[in-house]
C-alpha positions in Angstrom: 85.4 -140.7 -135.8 84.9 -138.4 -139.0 82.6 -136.2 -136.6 85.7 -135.9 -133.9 88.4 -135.3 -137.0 86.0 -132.4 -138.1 85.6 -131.1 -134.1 89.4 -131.3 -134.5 90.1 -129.6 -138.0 87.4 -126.0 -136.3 89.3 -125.8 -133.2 92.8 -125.7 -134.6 91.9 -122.2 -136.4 90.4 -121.0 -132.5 93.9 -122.2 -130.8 96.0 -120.3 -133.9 94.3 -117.5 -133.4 95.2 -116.6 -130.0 99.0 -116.0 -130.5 97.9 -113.9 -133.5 95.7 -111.5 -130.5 98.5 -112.0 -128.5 101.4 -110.7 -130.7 98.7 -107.5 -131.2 98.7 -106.9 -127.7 102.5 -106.8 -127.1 102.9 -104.7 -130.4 100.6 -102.3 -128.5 103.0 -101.1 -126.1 105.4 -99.6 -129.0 104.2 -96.5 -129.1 104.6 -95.7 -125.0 108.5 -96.6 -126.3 108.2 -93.9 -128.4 106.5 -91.3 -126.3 109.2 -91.8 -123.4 112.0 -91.4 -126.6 110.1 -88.1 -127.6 110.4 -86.7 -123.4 114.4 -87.2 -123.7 114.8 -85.0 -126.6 113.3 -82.0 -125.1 117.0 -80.9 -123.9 117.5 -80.5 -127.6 114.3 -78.8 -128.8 115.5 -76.0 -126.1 118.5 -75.3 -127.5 117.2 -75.7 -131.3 114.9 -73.0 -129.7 117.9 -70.7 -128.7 119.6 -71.3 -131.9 116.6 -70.1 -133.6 116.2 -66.8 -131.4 119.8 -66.0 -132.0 119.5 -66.8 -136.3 116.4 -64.4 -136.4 118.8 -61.8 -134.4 121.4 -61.9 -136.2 118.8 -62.2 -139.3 117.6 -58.6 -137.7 121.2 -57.1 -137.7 122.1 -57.7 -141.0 119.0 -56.1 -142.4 120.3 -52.9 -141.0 122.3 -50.6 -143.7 125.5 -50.3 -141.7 128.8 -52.4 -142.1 129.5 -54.5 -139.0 132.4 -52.9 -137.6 129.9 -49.4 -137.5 127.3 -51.7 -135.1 130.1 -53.1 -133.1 131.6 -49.3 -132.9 127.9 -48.3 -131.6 127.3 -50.8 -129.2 131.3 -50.1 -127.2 130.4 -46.3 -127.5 126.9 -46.9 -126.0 129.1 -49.3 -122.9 131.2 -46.6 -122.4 128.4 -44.4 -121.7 126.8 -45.9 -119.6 129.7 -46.7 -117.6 130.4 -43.6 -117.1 127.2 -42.5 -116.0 127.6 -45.3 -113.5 130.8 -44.4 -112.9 129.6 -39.9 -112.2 126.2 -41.7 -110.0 129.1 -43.6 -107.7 131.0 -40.8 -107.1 128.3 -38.1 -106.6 126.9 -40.4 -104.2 130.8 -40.8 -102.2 130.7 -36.7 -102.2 128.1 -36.5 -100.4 128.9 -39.1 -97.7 131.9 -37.5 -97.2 129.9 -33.7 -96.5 127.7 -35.9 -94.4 130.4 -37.2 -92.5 131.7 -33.5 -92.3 128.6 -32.1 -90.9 128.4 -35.2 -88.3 131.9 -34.3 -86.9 131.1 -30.6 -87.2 127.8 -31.3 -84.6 130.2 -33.6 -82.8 132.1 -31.0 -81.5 129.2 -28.8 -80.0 129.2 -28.6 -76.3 127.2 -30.0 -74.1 124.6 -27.7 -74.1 123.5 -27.9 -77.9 123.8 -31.6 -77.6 120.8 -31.4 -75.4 118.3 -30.1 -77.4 120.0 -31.1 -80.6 118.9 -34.6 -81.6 115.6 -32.8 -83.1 118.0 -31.0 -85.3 120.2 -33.7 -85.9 117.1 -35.7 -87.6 116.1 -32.5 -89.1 119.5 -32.5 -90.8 119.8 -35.9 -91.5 116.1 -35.6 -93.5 117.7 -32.9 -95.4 120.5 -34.7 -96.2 118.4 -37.6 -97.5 116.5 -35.4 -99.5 119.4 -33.6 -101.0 120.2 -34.8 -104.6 123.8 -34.1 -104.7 126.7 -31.6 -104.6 125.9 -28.7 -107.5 128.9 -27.7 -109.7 129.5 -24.9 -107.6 129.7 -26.5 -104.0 132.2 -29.2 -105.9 134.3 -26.2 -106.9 134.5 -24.5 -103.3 135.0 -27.7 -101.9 138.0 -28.6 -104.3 139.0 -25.0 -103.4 138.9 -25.8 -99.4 141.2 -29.0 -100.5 143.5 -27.5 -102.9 146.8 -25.4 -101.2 147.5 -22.6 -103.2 150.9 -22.4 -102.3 152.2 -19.6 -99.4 154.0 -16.0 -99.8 156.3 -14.2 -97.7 156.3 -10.8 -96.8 157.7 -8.0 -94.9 155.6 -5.1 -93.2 157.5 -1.4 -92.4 157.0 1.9 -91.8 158.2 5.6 -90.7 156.7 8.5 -90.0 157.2 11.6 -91.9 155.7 14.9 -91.7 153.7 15.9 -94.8 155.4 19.3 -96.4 152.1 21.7 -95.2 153.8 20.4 -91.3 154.2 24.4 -90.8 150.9 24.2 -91.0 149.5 21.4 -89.4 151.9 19.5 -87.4 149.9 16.8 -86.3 148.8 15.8 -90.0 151.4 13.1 -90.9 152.2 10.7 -93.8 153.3 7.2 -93.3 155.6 5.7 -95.5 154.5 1.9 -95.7 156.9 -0.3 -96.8 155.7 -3.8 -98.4 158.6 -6.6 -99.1 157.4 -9.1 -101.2 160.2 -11.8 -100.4 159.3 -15.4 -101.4 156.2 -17.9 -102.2 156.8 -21.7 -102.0 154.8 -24.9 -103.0 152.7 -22.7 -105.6 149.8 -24.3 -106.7 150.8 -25.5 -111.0 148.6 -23.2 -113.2 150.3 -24.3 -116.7 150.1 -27.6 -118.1 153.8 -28.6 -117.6 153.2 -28.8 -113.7 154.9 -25.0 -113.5 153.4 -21.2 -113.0 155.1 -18.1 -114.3 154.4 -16.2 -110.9 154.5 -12.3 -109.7 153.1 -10.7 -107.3 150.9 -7.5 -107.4 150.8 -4.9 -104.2 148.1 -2.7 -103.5 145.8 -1.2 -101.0 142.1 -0.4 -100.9 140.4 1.0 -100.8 141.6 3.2 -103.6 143.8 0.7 -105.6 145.4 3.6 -107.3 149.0 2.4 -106.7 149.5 -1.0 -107.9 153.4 -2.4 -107.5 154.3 -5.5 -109.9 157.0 -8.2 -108.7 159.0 -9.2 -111.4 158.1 -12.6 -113.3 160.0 -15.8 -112.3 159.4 -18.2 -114.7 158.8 -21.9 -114.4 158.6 -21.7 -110.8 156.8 -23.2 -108.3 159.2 -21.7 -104.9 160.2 -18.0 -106.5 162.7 -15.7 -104.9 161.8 -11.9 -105.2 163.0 -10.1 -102.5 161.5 -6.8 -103.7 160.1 -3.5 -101.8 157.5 -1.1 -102.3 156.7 2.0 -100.5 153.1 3.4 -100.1 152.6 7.0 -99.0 149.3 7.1 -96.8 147.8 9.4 -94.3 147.8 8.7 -90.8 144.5 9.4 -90.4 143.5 7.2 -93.1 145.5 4.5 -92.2 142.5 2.2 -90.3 140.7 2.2 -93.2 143.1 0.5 -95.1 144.1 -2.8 -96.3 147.1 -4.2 -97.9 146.6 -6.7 -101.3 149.2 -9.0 -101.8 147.7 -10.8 -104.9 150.2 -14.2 -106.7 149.4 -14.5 -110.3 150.5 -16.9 -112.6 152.0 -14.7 -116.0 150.4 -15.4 -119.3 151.6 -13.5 -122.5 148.8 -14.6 -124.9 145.3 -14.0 -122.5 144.2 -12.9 -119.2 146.8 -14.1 -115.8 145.2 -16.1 -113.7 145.1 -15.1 -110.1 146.4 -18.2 -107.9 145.9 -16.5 -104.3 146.1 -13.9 -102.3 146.7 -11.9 -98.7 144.6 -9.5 -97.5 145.8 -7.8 -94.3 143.6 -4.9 -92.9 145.7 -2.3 -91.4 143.7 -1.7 -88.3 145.0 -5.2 -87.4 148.7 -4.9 -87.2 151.3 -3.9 -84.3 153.0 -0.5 -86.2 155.2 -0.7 -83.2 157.8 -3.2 -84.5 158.9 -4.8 -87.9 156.5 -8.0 -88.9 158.1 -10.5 -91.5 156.2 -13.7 -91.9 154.9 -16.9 -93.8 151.0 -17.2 -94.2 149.3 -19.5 -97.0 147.3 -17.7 -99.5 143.6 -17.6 -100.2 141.6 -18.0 -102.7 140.9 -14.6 -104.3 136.8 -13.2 -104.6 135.7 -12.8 -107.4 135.9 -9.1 -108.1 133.1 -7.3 -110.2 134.9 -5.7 -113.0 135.7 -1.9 -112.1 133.9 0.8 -113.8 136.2 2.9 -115.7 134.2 5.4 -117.8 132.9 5.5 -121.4 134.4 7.4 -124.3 132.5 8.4 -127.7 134.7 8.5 -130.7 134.1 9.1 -134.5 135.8 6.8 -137.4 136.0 8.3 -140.7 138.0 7.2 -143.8 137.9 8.0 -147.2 139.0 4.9 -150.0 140.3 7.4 -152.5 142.4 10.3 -150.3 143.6 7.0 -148.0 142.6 9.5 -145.3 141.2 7.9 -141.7 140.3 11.1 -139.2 139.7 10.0 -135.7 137.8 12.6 -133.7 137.7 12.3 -129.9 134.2 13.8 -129.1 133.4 13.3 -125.1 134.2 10.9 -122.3 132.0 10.1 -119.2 131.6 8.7 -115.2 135.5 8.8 -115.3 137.2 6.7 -112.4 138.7 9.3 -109.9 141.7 9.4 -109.4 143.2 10.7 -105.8 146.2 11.6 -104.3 148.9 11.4 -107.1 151.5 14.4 -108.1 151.3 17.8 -108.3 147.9 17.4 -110.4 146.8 16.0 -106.6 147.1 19.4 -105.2 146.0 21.2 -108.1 142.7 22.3 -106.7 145.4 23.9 -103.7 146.6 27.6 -105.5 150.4 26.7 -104.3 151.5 28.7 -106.7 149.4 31.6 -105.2 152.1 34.3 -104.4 149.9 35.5 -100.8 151.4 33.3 -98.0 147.7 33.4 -96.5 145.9 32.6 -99.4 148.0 29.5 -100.0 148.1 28.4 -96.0 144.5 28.3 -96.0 143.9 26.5 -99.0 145.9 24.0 -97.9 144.2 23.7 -94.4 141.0 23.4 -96.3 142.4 21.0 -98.5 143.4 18.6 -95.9 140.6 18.7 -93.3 138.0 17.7 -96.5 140.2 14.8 -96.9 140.2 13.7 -93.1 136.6 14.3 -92.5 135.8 12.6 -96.2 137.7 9.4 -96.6 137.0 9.2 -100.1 137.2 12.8 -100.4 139.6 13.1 -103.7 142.6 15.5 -103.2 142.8 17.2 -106.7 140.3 16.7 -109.8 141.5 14.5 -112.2 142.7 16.4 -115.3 141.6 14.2 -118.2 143.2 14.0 -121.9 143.3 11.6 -124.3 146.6 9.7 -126.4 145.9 7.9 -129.9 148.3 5.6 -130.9 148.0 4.1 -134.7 149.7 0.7 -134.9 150.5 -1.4 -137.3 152.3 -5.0 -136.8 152.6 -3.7 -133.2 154.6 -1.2 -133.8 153.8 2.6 -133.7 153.4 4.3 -136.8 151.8 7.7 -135.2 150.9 9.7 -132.1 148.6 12.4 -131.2 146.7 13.6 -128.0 144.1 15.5 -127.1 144.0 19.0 -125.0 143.9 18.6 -121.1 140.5 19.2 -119.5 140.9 20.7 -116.3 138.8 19.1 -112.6 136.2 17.3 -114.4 135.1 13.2 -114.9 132.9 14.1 -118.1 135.5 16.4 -120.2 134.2 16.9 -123.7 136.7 17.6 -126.4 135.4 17.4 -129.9 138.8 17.2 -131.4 139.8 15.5 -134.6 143.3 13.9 -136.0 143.4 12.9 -139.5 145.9 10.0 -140.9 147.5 8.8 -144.2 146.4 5.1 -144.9 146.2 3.3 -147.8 143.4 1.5 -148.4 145.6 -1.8 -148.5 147.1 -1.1 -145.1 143.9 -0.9 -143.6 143.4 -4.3 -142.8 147.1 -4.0 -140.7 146.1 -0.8 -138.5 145.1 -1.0 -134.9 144.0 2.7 -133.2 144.7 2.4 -129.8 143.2 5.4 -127.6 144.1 5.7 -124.1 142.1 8.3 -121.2 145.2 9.7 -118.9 144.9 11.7 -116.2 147.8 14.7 -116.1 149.8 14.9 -113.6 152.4 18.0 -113.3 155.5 16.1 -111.5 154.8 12.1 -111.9 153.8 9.7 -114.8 150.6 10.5 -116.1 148.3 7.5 -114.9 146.2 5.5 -117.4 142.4 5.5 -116.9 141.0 3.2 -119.3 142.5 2.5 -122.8 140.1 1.1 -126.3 141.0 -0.1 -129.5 139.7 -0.3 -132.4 140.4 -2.3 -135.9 139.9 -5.2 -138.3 141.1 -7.7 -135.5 139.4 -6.1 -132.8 136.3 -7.7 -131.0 133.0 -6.7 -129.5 132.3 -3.2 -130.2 135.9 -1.7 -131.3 135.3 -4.6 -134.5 131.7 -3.3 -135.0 133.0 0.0 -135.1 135.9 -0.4 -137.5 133.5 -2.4 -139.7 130.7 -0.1 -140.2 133.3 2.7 -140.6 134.4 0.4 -143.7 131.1 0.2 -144.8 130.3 3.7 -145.1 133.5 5.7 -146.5 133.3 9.1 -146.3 130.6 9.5 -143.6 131.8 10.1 -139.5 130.5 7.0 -137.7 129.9 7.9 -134.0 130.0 5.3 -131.3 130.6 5.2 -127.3 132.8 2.6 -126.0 133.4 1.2 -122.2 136.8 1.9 -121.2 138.9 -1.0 -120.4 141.8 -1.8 -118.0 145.0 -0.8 -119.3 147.0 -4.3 -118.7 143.8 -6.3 -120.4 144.3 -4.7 -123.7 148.0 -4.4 -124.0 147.8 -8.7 -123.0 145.3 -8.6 -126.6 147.4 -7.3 -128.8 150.3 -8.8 -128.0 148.4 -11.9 -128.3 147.5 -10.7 -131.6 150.8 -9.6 -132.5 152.8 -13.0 -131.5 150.2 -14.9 -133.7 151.2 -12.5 -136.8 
């Protein structure tokens, strides 16, 4: 019995110690629980990770030394740029779509006999238009020209015959009187900024481009009214060679007019046998090298304590000639010659040179030259030169002396104009300079080194320059005073 109660008392520990294994086995599984509560938070370690990036960013920004409204200023200036890079690759690429589409339509309309051998081409051109990179600045700007309407002018043609005063002579030599009516323009293209052009016309005809007629300026207008003539006296054996200029230019008191169009009608292609009045849309005017007027060499001396300036006209050269004007036209023709003979031949000789030699000039120019001293604009002395009789490179090595003060010198423009002389008419402008402290380009270097060295003659050629050009600068430079 005592041998079965100790059997007993040893087991009991065995049998208790089994739940105690047991309860370590299902303890065990605990940290699986936790594993699988560790994979549902990874949604949370990836935004603790975005959080992160976007601390050390900002973390990043405000190291930099600039306030925050100079960053954010920075960052829309740097979206606007590159929009608008986006925004000049779009439309670069829609221009040239559109010139491809031109250039398809333009092959469209071949006949049938291009069509045949063109398909070669048309890959040819369709390779080049693949490989071109774009419109250039130019090609934008002729096509915007092609687009743009410059507005339309019309005009009036006439003429009469009437036989030249040497008829006695020569009585098939004739004159015709052309008669140019500038009447109206409508739809203008704008030129100023209010949507508006101060518009005149200017007539002439080439080749020589001596005569030049002005319309009158309408201002504000887009439709002007003129209903002005002009009346050119050509040669009738010259007359195929010309061509009538009918240039619209928008008026501008303070710099150079801007041209908006312009006719060009070559004589050789109109019916003289009946009156021609007609609309026709204007074209864009070429771009015209400027004309070469001549150079003149002047000398600019002034001495501080006699407030004396001496302006001495030396020489002028390659003078633009001037044909058939006045009396000074037929000055090389002794009219005046008291033989009968002696003046009929002249005159014979005169006139076949200028039939057999288009640009045969029918009497010498006869040079001389006008200083006008100005100050505010408005003319304080004149002189002028001697006149230099048939030549394009007179030299006259004359000198006019003025009284300045040295504290008006700062307020004096010297304006010196090249005429040629002519006997009955006005005397025509050649070319005109000026010189003084508000000058620019070479009349300015002038005036200064004149300054710089008182008492010594400073000698210096300038290029002559059209007459309207330098009367628009100072008047530009006299409204700003």
């Amino acid at each position: 019995m005592s041998n079965w109660n100790l059997l007993k008392h040893q087991t009991t520990p065995m049998v208790a110690a089994k739940p105690t294994g047991a309860s370590d086995l299902t303890v065990t599984p605990a940290p699986v629980a936790l594993v699988s509560n560790e994979n549902t938070t990874e949604p949370v370690d990836k935004n603790d990770a975005f959080d992160e990036i976007k601390n050390k960013f900002l973390n990043e920004i405000d190291k930099i030394p600039l306030p925050s409204w100079a960053i954010i200023a920075i960052a829309v200036v740097a979206a606007l740029l590159i929009l608008t890079c986006c925004f000049c690759i779009i439309k670069k690429c829609c221009c040239k779509k559109k010139k491809n589409k031109k250039g398809k339509k333009g092959k469209g309309d071949m006949g049938m006999k291009n069509l045949k051998g063109g398909e070669k081409q048309q890959d040819d051109d369709d390779e080049e238009d693949d490989v071109e990179p774009g419109l250039t600045g130019d090609e934008k700007e002729e096509e915007v020209k092609e687009k743009e309407k410059l507005g339309k002018l019309q005009y009036s043609i006439d003429y009469d015959f009437q036989e030249n005063k040497a008829s006695m002579l020569l009585d098939w030599y004739k004159f015709i009187n052309l008669t140019v009516g500038i009447l109206q323009a409508a739809d203008l293209l704008s030129m100023d900024s209010g949507g508006t052009s101060d518009p005149y016309v200017k007539v002439f005809v080439l080749p020589d481009k001596k005569k030049k007629y002005d319309t009158k300026v309408h201002k504000k207008t887009l439709n002007p009214v003129f209903n002005e003539t002009f009346v050119f006296k050509i040669p009738f054996q010259e007359m195929g060679g010309k061509t009538l200029v009918m240039s619209v230019y928008d008026f501008d008191r303070f710099s150079k007019h801007d041209i908006i169009g312009e006719i060009k009608i070559p004589m050789n292609t109109l019916d003289l046998a009946k009156p021609i009045e007609e609309w026709r849309d204007l074209d864009s005017a070429d771009q015209e090298e400027p004309e070469k007027l001549g150079d003149i060499c002047i000398s600019l001396r002034y001495v501080p304590t006699a407030g004396k300036l001496t302006i001495c006209i030396l020489e002028a050269k390659n003078l633009k000639k001037m044909d058939v004007g006045g009396l000074s036209a037929i000055g090389a023709v002794p009219l005046c010659s008291r033989a009968p003979a002696a003046r009929a031949e002249a005159a014979v000789l005169t006139m076949q040179q200028h039939i057999t030699h288009p640009g045969f000039c029918w009497g010498p120019i006869y040079p001389y030259v006008k200083i006008n001293l100005l100050q505010n604009g408005k003319r304080l002395k004149k002189k002028k030169t001697t006149v230099k009789k048939n030549t394009l490179n007179p030299y006259y090595n004359e000198s006019f002396s003025f009284e300045i003060p040295l504290e008006q010198m700062q307020k004096i423009q010297a304006v010196i104009t090249v005429l040629d002389y002519d006997k009955i008419g006005k005397n025509d402008a050649i070319g005109k300079i000026w010189v003084g402290s508000k000058s620019t380009g070479a009349g300015l270097k002038h005036w200064s080194d004149m300054l710089a060295n008182p008492r010594r003659p400073i000698a210096q050629w300038h290029p002559l320059q059209p007459e309207e050009e330098v009367d628009a600068s100072l008047a530009a430079l006299n409204a700003k005073k």
